[in-house]
Each structure stands twice: as structure tokens, then as C-alpha cells.
KOLKOL-887544 format. One line per 10 residues: number of its first residue (from 1); their letters; for each residue x, y, z of N, C-alpha, C. Coordinates in steps of 0.02 Angstrom, whole numbers, plus 50000, padded with zeros to 5 digits. Example, Ala and Ser with C-alpha at 12.3 -4.5 7.8 and 13.67 -1.06 7.14 Angstrom:
# residues 2
1	AS	50660,49716,50390,50615,49775,50390,50660,49835,50390 ~ 50642,49888,50354,50684,49947,50357,50645,50002,50394
# end
This chain:
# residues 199
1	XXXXXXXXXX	47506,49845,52177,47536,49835,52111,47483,49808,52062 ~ 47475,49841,52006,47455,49796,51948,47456,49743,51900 ~ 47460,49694,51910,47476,49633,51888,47458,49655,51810 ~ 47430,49655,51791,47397,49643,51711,47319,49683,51728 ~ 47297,49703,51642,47249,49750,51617,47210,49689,51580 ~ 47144,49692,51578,47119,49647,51518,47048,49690,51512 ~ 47030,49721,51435,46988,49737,51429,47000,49768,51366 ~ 46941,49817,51334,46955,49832,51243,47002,49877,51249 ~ 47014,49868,51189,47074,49914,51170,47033,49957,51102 ~ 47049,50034,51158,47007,50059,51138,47062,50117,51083
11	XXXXXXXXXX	47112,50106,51108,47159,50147,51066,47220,50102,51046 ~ 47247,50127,50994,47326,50071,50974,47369,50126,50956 ~ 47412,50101,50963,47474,50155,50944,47555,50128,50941 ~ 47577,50108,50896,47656,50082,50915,47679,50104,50971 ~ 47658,50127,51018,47720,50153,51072,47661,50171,51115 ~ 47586,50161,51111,47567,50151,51177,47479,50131,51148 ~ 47458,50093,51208,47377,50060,51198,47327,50115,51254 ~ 47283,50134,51244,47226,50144,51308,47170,50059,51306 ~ 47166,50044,51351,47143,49991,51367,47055,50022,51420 ~ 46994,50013,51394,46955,50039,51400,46933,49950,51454
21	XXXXXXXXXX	46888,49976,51529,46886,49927,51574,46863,49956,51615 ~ 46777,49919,51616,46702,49954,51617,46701,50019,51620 ~ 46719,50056,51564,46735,50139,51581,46778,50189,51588 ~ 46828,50145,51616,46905,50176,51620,46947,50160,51561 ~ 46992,50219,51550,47035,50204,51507,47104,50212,51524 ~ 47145,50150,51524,47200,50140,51545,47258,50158,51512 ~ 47316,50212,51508,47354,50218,51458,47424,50174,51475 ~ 47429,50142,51421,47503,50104,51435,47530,50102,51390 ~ 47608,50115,51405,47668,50113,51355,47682,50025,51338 ~ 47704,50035,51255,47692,49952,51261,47772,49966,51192
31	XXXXXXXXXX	47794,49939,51186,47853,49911,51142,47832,49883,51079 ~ 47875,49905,51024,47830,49883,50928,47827,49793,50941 ~ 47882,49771,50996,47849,49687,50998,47785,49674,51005 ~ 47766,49705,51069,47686,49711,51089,47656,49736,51046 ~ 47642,49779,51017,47600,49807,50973,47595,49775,50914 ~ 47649,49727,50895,47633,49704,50812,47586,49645,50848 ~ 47580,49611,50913,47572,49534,50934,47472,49566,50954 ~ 47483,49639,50972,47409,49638,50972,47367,49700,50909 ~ 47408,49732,50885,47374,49749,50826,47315,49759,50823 ~ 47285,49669,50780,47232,49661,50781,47174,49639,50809
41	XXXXXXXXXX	47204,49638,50891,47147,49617,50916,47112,49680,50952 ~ 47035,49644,50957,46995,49696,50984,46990,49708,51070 ~ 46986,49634,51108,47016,49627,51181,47065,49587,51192 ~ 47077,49637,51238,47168,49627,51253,47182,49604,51314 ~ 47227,49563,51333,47257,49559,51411,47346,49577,51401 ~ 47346,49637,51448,47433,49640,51458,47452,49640,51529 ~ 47491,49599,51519,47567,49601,51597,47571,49692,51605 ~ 47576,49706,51666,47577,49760,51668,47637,49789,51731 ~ 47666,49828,51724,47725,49855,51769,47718,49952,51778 ~ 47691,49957,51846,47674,50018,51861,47742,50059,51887
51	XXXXXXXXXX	47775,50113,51850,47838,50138,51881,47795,50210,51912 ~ 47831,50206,51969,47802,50266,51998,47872,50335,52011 ~ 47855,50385,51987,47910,50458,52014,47867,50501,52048 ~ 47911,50536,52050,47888,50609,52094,47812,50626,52060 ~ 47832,50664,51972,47783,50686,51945,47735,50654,51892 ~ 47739,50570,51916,47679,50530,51884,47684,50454,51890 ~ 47637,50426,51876,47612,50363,51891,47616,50339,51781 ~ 47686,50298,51792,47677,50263,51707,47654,50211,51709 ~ 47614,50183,51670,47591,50097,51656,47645,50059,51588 ~ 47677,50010,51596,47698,49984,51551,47672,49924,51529
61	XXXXXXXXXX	47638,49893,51480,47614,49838,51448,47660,49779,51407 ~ 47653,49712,51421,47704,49662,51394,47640,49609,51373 ~ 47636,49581,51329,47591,49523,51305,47622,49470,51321 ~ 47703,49457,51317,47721,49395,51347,47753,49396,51421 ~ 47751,49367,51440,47789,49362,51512,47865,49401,51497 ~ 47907,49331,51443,47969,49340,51435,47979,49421,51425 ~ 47951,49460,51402,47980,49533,51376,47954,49569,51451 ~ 47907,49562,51462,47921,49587,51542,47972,49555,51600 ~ 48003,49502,51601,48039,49492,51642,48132,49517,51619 ~ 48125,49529,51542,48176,49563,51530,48180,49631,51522
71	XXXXXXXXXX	48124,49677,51531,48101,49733,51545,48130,49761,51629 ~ 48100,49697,51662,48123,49721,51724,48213,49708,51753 ~ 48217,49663,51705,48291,49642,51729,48340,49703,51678 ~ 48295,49723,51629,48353,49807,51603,48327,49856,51672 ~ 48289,49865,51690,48282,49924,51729,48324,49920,51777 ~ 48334,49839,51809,48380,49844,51875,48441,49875,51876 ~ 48469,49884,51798,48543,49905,51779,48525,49981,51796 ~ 48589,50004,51828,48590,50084,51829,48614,50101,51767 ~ 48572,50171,51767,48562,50220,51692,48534,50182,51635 ~ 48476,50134,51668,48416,50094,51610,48364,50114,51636
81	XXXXXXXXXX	48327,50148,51611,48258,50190,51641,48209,50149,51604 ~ 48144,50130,51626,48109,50134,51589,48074,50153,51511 ~ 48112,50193,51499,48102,50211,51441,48130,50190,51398 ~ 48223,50178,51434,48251,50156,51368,48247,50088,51353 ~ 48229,50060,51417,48213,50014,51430,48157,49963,51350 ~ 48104,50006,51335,48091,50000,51321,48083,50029,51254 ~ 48141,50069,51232,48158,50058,51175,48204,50004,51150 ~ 48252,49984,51190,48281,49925,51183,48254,49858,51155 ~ 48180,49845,51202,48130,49793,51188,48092,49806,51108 ~ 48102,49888,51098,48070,49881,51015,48104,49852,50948
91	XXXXXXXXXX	48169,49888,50987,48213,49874,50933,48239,49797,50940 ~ 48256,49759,50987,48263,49690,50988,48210,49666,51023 ~ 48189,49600,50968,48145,49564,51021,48159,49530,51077 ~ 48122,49488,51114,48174,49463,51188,48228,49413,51173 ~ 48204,49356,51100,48261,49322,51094,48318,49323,51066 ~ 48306,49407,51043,48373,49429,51000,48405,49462,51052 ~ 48380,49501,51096,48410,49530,51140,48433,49472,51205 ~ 48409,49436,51225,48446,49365,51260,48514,49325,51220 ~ 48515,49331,51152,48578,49291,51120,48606,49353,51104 ~ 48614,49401,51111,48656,49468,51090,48687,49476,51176
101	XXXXXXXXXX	48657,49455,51223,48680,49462,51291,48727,49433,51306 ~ 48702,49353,51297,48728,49292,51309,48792,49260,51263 ~ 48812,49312,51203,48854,49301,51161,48889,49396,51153 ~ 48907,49406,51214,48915,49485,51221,48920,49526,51153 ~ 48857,49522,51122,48875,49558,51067,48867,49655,51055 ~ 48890,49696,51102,48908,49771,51132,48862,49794,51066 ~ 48894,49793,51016,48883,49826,50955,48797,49819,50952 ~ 48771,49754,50944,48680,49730,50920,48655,49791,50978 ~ 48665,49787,51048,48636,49827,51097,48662,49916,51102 ~ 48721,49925,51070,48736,49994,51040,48709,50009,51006
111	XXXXXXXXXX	48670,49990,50960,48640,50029,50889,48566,50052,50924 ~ 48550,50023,50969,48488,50066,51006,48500,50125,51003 ~ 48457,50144,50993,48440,50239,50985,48438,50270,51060 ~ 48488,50288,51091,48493,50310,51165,48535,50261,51200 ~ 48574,50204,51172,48596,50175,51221,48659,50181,51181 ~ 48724,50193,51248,48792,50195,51236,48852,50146,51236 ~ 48891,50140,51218,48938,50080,51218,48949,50067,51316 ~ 48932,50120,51358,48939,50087,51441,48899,50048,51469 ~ 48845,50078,51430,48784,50053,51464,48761,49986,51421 ~ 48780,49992,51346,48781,49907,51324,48831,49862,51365
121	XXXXXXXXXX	48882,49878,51378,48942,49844,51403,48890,49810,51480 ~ 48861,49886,51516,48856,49863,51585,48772,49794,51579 ~ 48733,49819,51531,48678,49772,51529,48708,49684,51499 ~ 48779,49701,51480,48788,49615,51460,48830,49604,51522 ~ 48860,49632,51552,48910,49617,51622,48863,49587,51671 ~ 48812,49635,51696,48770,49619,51740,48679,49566,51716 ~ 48681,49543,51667,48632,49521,51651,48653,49440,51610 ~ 48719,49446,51587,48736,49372,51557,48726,49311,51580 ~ 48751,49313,51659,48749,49256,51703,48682,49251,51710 ~ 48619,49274,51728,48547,49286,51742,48520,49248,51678
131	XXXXXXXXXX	48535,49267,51637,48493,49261,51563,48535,49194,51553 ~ 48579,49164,51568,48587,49078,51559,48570,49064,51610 ~ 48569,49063,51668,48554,49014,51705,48460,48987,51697 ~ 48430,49069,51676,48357,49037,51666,48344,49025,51577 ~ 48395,49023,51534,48397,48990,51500,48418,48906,51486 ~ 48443,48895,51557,48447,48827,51546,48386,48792,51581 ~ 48359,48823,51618,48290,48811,51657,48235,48805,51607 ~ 48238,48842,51552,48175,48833,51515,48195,48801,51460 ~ 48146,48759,51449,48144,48696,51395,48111,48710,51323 ~ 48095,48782,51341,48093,48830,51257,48157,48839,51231
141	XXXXXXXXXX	48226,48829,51267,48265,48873,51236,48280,48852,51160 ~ 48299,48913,51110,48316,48894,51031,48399,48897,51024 ~ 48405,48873,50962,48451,48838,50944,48485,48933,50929 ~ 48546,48948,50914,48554,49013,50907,48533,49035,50829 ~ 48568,48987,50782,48532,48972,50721,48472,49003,50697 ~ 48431,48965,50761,48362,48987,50744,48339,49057,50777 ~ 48371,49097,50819,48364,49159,50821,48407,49214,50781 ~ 48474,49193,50744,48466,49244,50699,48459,49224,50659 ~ 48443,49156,50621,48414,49167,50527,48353,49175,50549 ~ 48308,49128,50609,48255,49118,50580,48213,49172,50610
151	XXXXXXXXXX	48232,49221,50633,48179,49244,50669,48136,49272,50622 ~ 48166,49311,50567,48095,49344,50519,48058,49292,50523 ~ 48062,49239,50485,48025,49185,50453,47989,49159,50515 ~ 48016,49171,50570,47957,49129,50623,47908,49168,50642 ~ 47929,49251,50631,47860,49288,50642,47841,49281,50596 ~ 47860,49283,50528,47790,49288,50463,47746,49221,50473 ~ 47792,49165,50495,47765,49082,50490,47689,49099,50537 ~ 47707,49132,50621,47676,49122,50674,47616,49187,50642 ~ 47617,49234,50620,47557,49276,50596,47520,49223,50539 ~ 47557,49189,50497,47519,49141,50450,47474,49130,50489
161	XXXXXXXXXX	47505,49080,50555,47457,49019,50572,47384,49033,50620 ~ 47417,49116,50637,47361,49140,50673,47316,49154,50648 ~ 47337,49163,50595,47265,49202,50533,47240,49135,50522 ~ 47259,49098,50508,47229,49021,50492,47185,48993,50564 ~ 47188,49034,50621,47156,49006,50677,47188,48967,50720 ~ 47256,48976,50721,47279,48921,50769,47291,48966,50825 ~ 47303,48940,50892,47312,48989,50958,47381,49012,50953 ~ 47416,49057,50977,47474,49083,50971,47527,49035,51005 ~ 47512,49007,51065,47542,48946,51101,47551,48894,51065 ~ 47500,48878,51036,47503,48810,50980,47549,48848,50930
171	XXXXXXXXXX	47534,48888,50892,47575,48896,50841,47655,48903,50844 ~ 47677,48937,50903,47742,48948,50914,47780,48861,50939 ~ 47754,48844,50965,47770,48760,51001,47755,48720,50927 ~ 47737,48707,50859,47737,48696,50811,47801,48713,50755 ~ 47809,48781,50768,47854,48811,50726,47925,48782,50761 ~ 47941,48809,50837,48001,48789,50852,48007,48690,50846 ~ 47973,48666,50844,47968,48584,50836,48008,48590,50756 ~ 47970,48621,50720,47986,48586,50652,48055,48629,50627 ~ 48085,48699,50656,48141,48718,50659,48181,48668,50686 ~ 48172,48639,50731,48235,48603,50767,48237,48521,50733
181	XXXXXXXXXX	48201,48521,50694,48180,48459,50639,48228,48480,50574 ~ 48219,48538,50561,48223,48553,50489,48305,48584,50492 ~ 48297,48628,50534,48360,48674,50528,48354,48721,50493 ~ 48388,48785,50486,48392,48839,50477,48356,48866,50408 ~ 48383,48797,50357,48370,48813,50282,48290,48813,50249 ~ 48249,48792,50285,48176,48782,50277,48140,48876,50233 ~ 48108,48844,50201,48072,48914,50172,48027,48918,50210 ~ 48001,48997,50202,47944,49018,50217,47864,48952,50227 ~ 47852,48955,50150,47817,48884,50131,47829,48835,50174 ~ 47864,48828,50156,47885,48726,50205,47861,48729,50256
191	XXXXXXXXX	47882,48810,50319,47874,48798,50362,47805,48804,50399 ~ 47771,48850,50335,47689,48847,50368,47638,48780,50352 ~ 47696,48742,50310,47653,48686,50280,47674,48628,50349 ~ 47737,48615,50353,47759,48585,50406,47732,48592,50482 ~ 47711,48653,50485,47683,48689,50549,47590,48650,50556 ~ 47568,48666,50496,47506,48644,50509,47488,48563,50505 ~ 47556,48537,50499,47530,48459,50500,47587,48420,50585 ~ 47617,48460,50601,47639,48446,50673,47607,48466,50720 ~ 47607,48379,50747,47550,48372,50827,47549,48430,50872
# end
């Protein structure tokens, strides 16, 4: 199995990277989450999930853990392939698609392009209980609040702060601090100003 790829990225593409590594070029399908989070960089490391069929060997690419472990927990559902799999992940990010689960919302996971009211029904039946129990395990979890107002504003906040040089870890552990300080109503402004003066 392939754990993860790290090397240039020698190609980009919303919907898939070649990852160049001493020579080889690696093609992997990656989701518009992944692709907006590496864009601009020149070397890359991705989580990587090799599905194998009859007539080929696919590579799939995740930059964060979380979207690969919900990558693999859509595939376990029957009639979630890989693919749609990962259209699912474009169209919601992981924490919109975890509170659309966890608050059975059929309809947010219907409007996917290929996915049907059974197969939304069956990914919140079989995935709800899973997605709280290791949401109460992790000490990231957000307020719901803050995943549907804030999510624009926490990606524009978290691209601010990267361009400003802060690490992506630091910046996101900054932002959710001063969300759960501030609450929902915070502007754009506030929050990159607030962001760069929290420990």
C-alpha cells in the first residue's frame, strides 16, 4: 500500500495532480478541497489511497488526514465508488459534509452531482454513529455555527494568514480559538486581525 506521495508537483489540475519523484510521475485524483489547499505550492506531500480493479491501478490524493478518512468511510457504503466518492469531497468539504451527516441533512448530500436520495439516505444511516463517536474524540470539534456561517470566512481568513507566512496548523488552531471567542458575527477583518495576535 501507499501511504502518501511527497515530491514536485509537476502538474495541477482541479481533479487531478502528477507528482514528479526522482523521475517518476505519479498521477493522482485529488478533490477541489485538495487542490485549492495545494494550488500554490511547488512540493507537495499527499495521503494517498491506491484502489485497485480488474482494468487499472487509481491513486487518490488527500492533504489532510480528515478528508481521507472520510473518503474511505464513503467508499465502505455500497454504491459509493471512488469516484463519487470523491465528488462528494469536492462539493462538500469534510466539515460540511460531517454536520450534514450528523444532522441528517438528505437534501445538502443530494445535490451532489451523481448522488441519489438512497444513497444520501444510506451514507447518513450508516456513517452518523461513526462520525460522532470520533467527533467526540477529537478536541478540534466546531461549534455547528461555525461550520455553516463561518466556513467561507475561515477559508478566506486561513489563505490570509498563509500568505502572511503563518503554517497552516498554526493558522487554523488560531482561527478556530478566536471563532469560539467571538462567535459567528466577527468580519472578515476582525478575524485576520484577531488571528494574528492569538498565541
Amino acid at each position: 500500500m501507499i501511504a502518501y506521495l511527497k515530491g514536485k508537483l509537476a502538474y495541477k489540475d482541479p481533479t487531478f495532480v502528477i507528482i514528479d519523484i526522482m523521475g517518476i510521475g505519479y498521477q493522482v485524483k485529488i478533490s477541489l478541497q485538495t487542490y485549492s489547499q495545494i494550488k500554490d505550492e511547488e512540493q507537495v506531500m499527499l495521503l494517498t489511497y491506491l484502489h485497485i480493479k480488474e482494468d487499472g491501478h487509481t491513486l487518490y490524493g488527500f492533504k489532510e488526514e480528515s478528508e481521507k478518512k472520510l473518503f474511505l468511510n464513503l467508499i465502505s457504503i455500497s454504491g459509493v465508488g471512488p469516484n463519487t466518492a470523491l465528488m462528494i469531497l469536492s462539493s462538500l468539504n469534510a466539515d460540511e459534509l460531517e454536520y450534514a451527516i450528523i444532522h441528517e441533512e438528505v437534501k445538502t448530500i443530494q445535490n451532489v452531482k451523481g448522488v441519489g436520495i438512497k444513497t444520501a439516505q444510506r451514507i447518513i444511516l450508516e456513517l452518523k454513529d461513526k462520525i460522532k463517536r470520533e467527533a467526540l474524540g477529537d478536541s478540534m470539534i466546531l461549534p455547528s455555527t461555525f461550520v455553516k456561517t463561518n466556513n467561507k470566512i475561515k477559508e478566506e481568513a486561513l489563505q490570509a494568514l498563509m500568505t502572511l507566512g503563518f503554517p497552516k496548523a498554526a493558522a487554523e488552531k488560531n482561527i478556530t480559538a478566536v471563532l469560539k471567542k467571538s462567535g459567528p458575527e466577527i468580519s472578515l477583518e476582525e478575524l485576520i486581525k484577531a488571528s494574528l495576535k492569538n498565541p
